[in-house]
N, C-alpha and C positions, 0 to 999 in steps of 0.2 A: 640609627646608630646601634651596635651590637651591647647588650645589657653582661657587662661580666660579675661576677659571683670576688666576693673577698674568699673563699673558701670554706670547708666544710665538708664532710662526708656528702648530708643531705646533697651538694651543690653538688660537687664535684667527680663523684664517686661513677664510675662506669665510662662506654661511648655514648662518645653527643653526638648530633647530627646537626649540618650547617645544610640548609635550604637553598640552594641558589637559582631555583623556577627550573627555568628549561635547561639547567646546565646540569642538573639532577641534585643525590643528596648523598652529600659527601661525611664519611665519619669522621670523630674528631677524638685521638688517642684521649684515656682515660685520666693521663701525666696533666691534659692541656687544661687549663680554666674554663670553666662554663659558659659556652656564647649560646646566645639566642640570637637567629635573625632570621627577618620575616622575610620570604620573597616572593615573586608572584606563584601563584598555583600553575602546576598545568596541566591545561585540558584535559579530559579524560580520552584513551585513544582506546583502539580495538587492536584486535591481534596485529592485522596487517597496519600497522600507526596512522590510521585515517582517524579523525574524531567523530566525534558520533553527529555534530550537525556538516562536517564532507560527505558521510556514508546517510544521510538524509536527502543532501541535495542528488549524490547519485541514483538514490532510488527513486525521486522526484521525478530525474533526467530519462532512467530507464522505462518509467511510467510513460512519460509522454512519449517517449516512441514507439515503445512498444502500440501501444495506443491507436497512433498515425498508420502502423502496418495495420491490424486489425481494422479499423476503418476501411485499409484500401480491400482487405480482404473481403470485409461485407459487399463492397459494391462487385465486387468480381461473380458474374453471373454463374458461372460455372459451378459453383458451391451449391447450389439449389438442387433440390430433389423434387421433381413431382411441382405440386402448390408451395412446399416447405424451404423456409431461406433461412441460414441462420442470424444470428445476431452475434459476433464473435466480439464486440466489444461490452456486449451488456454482458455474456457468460462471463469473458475474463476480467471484468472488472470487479464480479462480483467474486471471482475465485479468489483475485487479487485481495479485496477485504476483508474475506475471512481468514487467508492464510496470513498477508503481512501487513494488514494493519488500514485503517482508515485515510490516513495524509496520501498515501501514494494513489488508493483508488480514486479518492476524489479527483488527484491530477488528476490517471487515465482518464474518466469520462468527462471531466469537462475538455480538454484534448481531441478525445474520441469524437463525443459529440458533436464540436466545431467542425470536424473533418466531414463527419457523415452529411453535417447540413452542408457545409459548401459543394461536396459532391452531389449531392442530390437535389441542391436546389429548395431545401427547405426552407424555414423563417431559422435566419440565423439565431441559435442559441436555445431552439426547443429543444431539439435530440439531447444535447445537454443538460440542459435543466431537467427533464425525466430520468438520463444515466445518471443524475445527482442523487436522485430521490431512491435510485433504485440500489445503486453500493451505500446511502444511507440506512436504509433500510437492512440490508443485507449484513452490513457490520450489527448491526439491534439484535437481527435474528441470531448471529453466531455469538454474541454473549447471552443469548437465551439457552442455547443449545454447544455449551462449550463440553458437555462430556460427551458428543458424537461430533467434534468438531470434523472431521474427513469427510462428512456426510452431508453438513449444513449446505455446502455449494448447490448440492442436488436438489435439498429441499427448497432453498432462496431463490434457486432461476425458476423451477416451480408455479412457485408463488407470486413471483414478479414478474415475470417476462410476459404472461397475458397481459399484468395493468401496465407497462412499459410497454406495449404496443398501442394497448386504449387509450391511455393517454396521449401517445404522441398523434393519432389521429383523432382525439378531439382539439388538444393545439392547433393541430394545421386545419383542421375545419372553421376550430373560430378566429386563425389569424387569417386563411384565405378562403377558401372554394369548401365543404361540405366536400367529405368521399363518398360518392355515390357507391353504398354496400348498403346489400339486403339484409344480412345474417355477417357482423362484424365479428364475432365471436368465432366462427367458422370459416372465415379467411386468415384470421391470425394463427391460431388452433394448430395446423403442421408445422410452422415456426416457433410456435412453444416446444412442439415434440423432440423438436429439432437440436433447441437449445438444451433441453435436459438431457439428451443424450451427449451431449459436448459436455455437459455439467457431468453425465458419469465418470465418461473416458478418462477426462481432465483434472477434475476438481480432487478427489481424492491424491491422484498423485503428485500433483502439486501441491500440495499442503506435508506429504507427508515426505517429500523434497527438498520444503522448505522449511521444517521442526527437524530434520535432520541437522542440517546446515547451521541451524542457530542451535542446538545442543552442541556440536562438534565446536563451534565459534566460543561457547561459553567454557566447555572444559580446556580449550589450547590458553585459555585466560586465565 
């Protein structure tokens, strides 16, 4: 019930606003008695009037696809140079967490992941679990390194894309057969090169793409 005022300057004096949730907030001439009434809140929206957990799930959605391409991309032999293959779900996932954020990379590679093992025949769920550990990581590094943030991509596929290859072949060694390699280090090694150079290309201008886009999105606000 609406609480009215017997009168008074204090009360009465100016416009009031009545509350009505999603039917917005209506003035109430200065002449009218004092109402109060409470109605529900609403949501907080964004420019385009999506709320902020719609425009989560669509990044969510955009992640896992994206994701699913990049996967089929990896297996597509033609991408390979020489000994050097790349890894376009471990670069973009990690470009993914430094530019927009942790929730979305995690989808990508666990997505990602599931795809490359069913394609390849791997033990379901390692490729995974190593792209987990790897945009883990990579989100840590780009809050270590947020005053060269257009750079961190470079430095994080770097750094990880050797132990995100050794790793997944010690998984698959101790979940099936040993990979018979002499020098493991030097089979992986063009595929690292491989990936940092996708980390040049890529990672800077997607980051700075996407700090565009969310300054533009905050001033229309």
């Amino acid at each position: 019930m609406p609480d009215r005022c017997t009168g008074g300057a204090d009360c009465c004096d100016g416009p009031r606003l009545l509350d009505f949730g999603a039917r917005g907030i209506l003035p109430i001439p200065s002449r009218h008695p004092c109402i109060s009434v409470t109605g529900a809140q609403r949501p907080s929206t964004t420019v385009a009037g999506q709320t902020a957990e719609e425009l989560l799930h669509m990044r969510l959605l955009l992640a896992v696809i994206g994701a699913i391409v990049a996967a089929l991309l990896e297996e597509f032999p033609y991408l390979s140079i020489g000994d050097a293959h790349p890894h376009p779900v471990l670069v973009f996932g990690i470009i993914w967490a430094v530019a927009a954020g942790l929730e979305g990379a995690l989808a990508w590679a666990f997505a990602g992941g599931i795809v490359l093992d069913a394609l390849a025949s791997r033990p379901l769920g390692s490729t995974a679990f190593t792209l987990l550990l790897a945009v883990g990581a990579a989100s840590l590094i780009s809050r270590s390194l947020a005053r060269v943030r257009p750079l961190v991509p470079i430095v994080a596929v770097a750094l990880l894309a050797g132990l995100h290859s050794m790793l997944q072949l010690m998984l698959y060694g101790a979940i099936r057969n040993p990979i018979a390699a002499s020098d493991p280090g030097a089979a992986i090694l063009p595929g690292v090169i491989y990936d940092v150079v996708l980390a040049v290309l890529f990672g800077p201008l997607i980051i700075a793409v996407h700090d565009r886009r969310a300054s533009q999105e905050r001033l229309d606000w």
